[in-house]
TORPA-4810 file (N, C-alpha, C, O; in nm, 3 decimals):
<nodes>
NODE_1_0.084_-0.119_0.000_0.000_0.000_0.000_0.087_0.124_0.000_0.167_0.148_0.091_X
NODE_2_0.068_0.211_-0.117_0.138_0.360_-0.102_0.044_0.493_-0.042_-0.050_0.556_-0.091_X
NODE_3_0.120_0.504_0.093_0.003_0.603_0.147_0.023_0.751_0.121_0.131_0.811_0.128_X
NODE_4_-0.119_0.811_0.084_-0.090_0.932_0.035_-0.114_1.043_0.125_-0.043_1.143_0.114_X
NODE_5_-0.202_1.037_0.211_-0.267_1.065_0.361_-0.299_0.987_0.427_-0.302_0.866_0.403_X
NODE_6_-0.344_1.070_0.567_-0.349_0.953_0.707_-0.490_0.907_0.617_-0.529_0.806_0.676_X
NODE_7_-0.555_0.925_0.539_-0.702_0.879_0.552_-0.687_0.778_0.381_-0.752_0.677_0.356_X
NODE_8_-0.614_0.824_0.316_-0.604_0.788_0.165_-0.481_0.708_0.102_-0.391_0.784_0.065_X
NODE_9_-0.453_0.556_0.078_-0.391_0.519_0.011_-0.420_0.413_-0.116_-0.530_0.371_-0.153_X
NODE_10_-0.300_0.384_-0.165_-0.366_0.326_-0.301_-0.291_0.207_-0.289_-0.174_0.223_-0.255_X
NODE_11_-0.338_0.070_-0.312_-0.273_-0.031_-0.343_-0.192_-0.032_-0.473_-0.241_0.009_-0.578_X
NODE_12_-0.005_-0.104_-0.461_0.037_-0.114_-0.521_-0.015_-0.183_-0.682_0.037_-0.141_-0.785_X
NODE_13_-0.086_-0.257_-0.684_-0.138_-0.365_-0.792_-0.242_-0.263_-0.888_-0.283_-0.314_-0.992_X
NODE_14_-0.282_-0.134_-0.858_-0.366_-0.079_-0.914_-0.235_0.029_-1.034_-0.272_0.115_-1.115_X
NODE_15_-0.116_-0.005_-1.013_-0.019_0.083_-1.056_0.061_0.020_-1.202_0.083_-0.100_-1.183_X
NODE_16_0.084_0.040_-1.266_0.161_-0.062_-1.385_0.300_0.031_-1.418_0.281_0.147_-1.380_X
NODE_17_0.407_0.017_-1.467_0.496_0.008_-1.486_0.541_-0.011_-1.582_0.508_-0.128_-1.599_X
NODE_18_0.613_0.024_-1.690_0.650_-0.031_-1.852_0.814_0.051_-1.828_0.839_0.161_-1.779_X
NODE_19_0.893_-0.040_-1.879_1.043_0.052_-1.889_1.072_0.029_-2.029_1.050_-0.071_-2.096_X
NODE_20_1.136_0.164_-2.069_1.195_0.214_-2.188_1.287_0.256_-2.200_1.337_0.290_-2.092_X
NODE_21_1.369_0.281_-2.319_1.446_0.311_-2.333_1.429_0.477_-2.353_1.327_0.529_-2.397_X
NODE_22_1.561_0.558_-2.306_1.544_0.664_-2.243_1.622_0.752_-2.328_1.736_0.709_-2.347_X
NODE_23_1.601_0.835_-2.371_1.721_0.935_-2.488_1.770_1.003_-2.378_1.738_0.992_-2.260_X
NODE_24_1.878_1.102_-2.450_1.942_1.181_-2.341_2.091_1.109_-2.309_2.122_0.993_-2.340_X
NODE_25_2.186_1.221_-2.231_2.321_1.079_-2.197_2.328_0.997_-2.129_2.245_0.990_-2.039_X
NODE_26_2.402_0.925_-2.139_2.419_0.766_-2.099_2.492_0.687_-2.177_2.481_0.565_-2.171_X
NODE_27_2.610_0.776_-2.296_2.692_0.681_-2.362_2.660_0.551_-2.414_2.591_0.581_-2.510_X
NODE_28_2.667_0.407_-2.412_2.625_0.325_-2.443_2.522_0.267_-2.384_2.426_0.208_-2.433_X
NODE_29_2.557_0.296_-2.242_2.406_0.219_-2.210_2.304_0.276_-2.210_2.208_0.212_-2.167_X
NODE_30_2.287_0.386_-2.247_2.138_0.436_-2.327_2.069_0.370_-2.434_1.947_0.373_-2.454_X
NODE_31_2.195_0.286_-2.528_2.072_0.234_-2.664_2.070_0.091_-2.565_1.970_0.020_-2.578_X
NODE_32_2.155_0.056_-2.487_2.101_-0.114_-2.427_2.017_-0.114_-2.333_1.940_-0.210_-2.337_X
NODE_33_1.995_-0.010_-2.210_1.895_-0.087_-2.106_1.805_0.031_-2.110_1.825_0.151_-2.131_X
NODE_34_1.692_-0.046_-2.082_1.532_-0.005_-2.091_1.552_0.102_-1.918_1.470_0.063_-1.835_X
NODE_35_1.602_0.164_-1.889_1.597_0.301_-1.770_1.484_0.370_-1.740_1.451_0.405_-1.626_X
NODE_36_1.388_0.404_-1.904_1.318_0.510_-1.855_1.206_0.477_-1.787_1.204_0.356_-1.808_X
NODE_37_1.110_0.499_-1.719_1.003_0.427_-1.659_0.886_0.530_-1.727_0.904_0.637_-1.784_X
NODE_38_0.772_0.465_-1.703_0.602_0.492_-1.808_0.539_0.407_-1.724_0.522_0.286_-1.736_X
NODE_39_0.476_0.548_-1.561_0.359_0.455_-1.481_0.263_0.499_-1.511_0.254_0.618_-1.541_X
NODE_40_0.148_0.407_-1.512_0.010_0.390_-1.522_-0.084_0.383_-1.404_-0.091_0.296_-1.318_X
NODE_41_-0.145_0.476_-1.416_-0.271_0.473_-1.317_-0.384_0.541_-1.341_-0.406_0.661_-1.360_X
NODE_42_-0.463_0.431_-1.338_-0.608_0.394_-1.430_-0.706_0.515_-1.293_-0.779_0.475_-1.202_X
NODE_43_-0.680_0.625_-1.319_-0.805_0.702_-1.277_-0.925_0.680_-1.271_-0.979_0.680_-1.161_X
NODE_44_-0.991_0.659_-1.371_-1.126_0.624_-1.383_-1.194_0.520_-1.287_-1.289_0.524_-1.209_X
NODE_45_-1.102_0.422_-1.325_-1.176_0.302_-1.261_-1.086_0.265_-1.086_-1.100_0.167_-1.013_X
NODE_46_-1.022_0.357_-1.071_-0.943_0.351_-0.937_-1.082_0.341_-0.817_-1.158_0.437_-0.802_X
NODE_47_-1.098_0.212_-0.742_-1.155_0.189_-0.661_-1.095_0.306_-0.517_-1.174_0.371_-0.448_X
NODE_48_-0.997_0.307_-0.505_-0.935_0.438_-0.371_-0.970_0.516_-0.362_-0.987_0.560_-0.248_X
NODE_49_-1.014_0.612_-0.507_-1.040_0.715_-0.470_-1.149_0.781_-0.493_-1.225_0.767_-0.589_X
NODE_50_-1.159_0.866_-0.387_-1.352_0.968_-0.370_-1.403_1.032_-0.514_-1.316_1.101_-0.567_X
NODE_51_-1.489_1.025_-0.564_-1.535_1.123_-0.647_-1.505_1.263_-0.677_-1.481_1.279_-0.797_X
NODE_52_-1.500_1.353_-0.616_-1.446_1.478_-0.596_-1.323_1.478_-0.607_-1.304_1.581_-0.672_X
NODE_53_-1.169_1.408_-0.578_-1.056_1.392_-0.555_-1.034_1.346_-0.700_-0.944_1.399_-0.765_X
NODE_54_-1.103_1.259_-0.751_-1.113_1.192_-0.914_-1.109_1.267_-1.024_-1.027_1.252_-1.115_X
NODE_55_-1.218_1.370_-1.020_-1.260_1.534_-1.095_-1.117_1.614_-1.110_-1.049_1.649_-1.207_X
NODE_56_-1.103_1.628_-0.957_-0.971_1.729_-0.932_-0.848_1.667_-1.026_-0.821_1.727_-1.130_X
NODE_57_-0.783_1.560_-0.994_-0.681_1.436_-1.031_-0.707_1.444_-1.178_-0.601_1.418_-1.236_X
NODE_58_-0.778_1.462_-1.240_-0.830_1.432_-1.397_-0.768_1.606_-1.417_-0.659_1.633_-1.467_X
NODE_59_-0.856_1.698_-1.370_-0.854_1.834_-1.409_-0.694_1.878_-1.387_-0.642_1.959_-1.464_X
NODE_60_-0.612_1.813_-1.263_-0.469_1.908_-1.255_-0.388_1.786_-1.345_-0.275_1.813_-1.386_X
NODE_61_-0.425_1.702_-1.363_-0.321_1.622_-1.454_-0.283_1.640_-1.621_-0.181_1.609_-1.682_X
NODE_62_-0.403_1.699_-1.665_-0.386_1.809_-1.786_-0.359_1.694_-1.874_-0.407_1.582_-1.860_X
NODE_63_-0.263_1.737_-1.981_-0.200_1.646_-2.092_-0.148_1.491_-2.019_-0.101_1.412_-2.102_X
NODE_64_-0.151_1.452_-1.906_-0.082_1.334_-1.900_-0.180_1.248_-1.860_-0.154_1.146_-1.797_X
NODE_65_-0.303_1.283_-1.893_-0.438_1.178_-1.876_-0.491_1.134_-2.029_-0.543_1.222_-2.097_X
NODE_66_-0.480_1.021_-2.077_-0.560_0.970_-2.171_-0.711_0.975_-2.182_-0.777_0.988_-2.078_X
NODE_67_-0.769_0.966_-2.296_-0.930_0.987_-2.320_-0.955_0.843_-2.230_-1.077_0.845_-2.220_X
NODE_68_-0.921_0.750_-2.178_-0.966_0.664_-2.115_-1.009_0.651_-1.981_-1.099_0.587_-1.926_X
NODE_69_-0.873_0.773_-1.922_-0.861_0.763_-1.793_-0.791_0.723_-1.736_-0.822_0.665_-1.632_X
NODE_70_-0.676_0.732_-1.773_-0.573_0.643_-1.736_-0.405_0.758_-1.708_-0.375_0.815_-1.813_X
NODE_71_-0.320_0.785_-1.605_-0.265_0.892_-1.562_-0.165_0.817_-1.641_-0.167_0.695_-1.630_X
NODE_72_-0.080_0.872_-1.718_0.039_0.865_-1.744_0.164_0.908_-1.723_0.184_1.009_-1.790_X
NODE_73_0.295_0.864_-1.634_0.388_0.942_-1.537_0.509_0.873_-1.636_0.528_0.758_-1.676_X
NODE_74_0.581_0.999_-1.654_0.723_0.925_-1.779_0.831_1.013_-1.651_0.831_1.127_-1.604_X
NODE_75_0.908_0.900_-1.634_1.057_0.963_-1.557_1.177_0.915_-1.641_1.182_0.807_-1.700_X
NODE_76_1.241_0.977_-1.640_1.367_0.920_-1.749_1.511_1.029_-1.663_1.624_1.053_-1.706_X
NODE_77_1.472_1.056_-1.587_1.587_1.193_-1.527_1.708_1.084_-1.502_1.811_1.118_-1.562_X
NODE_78_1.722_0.949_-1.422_1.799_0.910_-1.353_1.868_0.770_-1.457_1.813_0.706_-1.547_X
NODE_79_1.954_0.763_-1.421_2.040_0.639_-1.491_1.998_0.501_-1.470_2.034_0.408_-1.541_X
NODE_80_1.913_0.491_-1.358_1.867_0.359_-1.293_1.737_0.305_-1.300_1.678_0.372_-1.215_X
NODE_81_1.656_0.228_-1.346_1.534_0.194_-1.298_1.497_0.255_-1.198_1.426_0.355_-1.195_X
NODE_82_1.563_0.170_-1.070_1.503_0.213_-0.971_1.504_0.369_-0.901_1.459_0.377_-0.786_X
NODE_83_1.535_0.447_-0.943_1.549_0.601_-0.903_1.450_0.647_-1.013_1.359_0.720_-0.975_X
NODE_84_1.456_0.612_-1.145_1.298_0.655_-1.217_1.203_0.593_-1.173_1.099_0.652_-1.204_X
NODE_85_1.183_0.500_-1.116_1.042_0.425_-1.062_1.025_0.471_-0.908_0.913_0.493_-0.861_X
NODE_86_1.153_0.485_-0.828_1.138_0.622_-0.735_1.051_0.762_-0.718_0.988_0.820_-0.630_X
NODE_87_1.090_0.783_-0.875_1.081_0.956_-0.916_0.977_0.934_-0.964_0.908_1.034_-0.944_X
NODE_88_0.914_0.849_-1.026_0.773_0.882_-1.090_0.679_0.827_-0.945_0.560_0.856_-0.943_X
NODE_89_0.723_0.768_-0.858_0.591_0.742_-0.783_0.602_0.860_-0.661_0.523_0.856_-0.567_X
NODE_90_0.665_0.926_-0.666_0.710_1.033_-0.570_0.596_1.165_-0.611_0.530_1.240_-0.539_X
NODE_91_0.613_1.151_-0.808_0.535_1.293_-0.838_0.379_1.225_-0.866_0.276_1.290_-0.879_X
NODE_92_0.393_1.057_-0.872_0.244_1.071_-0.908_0.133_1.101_-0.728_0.018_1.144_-0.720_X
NODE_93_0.237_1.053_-0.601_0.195_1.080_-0.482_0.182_1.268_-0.494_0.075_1.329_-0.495_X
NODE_94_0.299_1.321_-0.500_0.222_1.482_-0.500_0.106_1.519_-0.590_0.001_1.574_-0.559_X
NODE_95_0.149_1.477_-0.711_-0.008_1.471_-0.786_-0.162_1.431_-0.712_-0.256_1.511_-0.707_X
NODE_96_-0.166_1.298_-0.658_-0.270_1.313_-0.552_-0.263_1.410_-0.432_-0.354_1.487_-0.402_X
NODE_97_-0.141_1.399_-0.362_-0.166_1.513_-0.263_-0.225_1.657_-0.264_-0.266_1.727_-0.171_X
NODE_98_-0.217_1.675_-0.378_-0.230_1.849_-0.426_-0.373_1.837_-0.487_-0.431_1.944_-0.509_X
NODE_99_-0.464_1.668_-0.530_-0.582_1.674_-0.576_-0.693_1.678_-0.415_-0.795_1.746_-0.400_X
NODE_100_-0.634_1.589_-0.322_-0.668_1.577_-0.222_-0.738_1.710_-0.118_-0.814_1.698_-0.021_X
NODE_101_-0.687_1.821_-0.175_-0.680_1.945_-0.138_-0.821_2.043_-0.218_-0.842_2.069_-0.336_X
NODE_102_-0.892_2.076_-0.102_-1.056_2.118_-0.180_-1.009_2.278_-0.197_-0.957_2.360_-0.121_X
NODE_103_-1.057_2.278_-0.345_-1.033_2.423_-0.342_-1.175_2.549_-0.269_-1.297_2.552_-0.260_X
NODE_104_-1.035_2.649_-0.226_-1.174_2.726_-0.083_-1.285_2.818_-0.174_-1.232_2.873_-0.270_X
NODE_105_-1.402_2.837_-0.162_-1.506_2.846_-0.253_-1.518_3.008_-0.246_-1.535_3.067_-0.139_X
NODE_106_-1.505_3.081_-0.382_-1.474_3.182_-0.389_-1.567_3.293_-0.360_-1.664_3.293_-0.435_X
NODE_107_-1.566_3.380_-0.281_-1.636_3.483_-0.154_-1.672_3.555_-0.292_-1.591_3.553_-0.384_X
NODE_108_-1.814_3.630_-0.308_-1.785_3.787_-0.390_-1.779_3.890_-0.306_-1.825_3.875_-0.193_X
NODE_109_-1.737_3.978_-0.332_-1.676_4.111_-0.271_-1.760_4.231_-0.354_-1.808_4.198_-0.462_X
NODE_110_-1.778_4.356_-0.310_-1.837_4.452_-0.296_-1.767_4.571_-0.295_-1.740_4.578_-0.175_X
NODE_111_-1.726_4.654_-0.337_-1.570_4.782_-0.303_-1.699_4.877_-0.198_-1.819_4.901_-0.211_X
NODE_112_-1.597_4.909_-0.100_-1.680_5.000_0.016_-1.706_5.132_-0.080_-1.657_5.152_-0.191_X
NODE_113_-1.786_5.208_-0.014_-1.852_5.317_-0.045_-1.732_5.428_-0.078_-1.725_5.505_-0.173_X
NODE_114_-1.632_5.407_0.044_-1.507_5.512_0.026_-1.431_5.480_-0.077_-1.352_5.558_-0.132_X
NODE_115_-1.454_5.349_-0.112_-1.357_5.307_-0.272_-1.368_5.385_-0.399_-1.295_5.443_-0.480_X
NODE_116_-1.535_5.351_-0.373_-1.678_5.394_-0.516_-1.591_5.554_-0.543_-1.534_5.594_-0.645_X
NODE_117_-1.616_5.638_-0.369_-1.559_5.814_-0.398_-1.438_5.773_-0.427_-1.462_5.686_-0.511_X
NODE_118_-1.313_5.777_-0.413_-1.192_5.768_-0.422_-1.211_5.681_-0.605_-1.122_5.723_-0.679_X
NODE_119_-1.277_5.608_-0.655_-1.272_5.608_-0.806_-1.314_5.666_-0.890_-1.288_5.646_-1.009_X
NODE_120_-1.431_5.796_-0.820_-1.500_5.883_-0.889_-1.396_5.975_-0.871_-1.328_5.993_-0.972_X
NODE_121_-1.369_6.028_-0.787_-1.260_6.151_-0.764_-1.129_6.137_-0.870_-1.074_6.234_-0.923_X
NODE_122_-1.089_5.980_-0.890_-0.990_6.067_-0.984_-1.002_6.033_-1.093_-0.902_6.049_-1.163_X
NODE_123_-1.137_5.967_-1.163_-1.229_6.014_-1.260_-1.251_6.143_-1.304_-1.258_6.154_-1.426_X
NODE_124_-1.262_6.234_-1.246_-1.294_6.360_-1.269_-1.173_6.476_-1.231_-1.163_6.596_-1.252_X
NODE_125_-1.072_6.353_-1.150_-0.943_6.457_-1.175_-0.861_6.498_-1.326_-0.817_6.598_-1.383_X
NODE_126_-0.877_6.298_-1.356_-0.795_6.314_-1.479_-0.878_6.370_-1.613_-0.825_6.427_-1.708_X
NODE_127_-1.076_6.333_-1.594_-1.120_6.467_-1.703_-1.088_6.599_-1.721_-1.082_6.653_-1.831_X
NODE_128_-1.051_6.688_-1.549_-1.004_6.756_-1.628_-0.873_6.815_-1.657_-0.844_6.931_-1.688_X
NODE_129_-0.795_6.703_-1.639_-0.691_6.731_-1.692_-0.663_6.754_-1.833_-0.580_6.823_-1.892_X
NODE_130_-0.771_6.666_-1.877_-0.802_6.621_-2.035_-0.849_6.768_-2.111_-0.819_6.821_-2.218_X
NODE_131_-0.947_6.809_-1.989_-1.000_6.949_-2.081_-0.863_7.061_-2.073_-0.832_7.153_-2.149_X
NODE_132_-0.826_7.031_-2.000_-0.714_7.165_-1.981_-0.591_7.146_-2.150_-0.520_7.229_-2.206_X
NODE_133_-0.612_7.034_-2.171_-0.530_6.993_-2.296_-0.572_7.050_-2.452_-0.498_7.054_-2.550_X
NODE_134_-0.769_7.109_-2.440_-0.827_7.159_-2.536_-0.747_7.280_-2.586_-0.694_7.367_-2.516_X
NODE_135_-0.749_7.273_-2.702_-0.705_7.438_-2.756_-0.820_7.526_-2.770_-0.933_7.495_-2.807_X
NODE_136_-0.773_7.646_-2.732_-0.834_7.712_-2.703_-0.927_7.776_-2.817_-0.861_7.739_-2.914_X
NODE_137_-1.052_7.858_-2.882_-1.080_7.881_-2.973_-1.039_8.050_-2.998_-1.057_8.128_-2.904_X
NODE_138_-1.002_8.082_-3.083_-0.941_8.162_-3.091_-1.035_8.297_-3.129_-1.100_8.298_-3.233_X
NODE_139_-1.036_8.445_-3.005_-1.196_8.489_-3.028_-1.162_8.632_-3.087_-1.225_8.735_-3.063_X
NODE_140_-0.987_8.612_-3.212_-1.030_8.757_-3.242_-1.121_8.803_-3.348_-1.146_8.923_-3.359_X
</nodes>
């Protein structure tokens, strides 16, 4: 079990794993061993998690969610399997942590009365500054 909060974790078996080969350096053993890691986690059908947390998880994951539903996490930073399979389950845990998080429901606001004067006042400062810019008509 990878726990994401005291209240929320996800069983390992719901997670998949594919290793690839990784561009970038690494001299030879870049074209021979499969390094890069490509985890999978099937959003949609994830039994762990709440409805609301699901929405969120879909909405901040942006481009790395398939039309299926399915999260897609590519790490390739590290030379090792195991430090990319490290690194991708590290950001797909902040990825839930940060979905886990309800956003606070936005207040409307009103500008006080002294705002309203103080935006009329220099409304009518800078008109007439504007008129003072008229040329004058000329009354000989």
């Amino acid at each position: 079990m990878i726990t994401i909060t005291r209240t929320l974790s996800i069983d390992e078996k719901e997670l998949q794993f594919r290793f690839v080969r990784a561009s970038g350096p690494g001299g030879q053993n870049v074209n021979k061993v499969a390094t890069a890691v490509q985890l999978r986690f099937d959003v949609g059908n994830s039994p762990s998690l709440p409805r609301d947390m699901r929405t969120r998880l879909i909405r901040l994951a942006g481009k790395r969610i398939t039309q299926e539903g399915i999260l897609i996490i590519e790490a390739r930073q590290y030379r090792t399997q195991e430090r990319n399979r490290e690194d991708a389950l590290g950001r797909l845990v902040d990825l839930l942590r940060k979905a886990t998080e309800k956003p606070k429901p936005r207040k409307k606001t009103m500008p006080t009365k002294a705002a309203k004067e103080r935006r009329m006042e220099s409304k009518k400062l800078r008109g007439s500054v504007k008129k003072m810019r008229k040329t004058v008509p000329n009354l000989d």
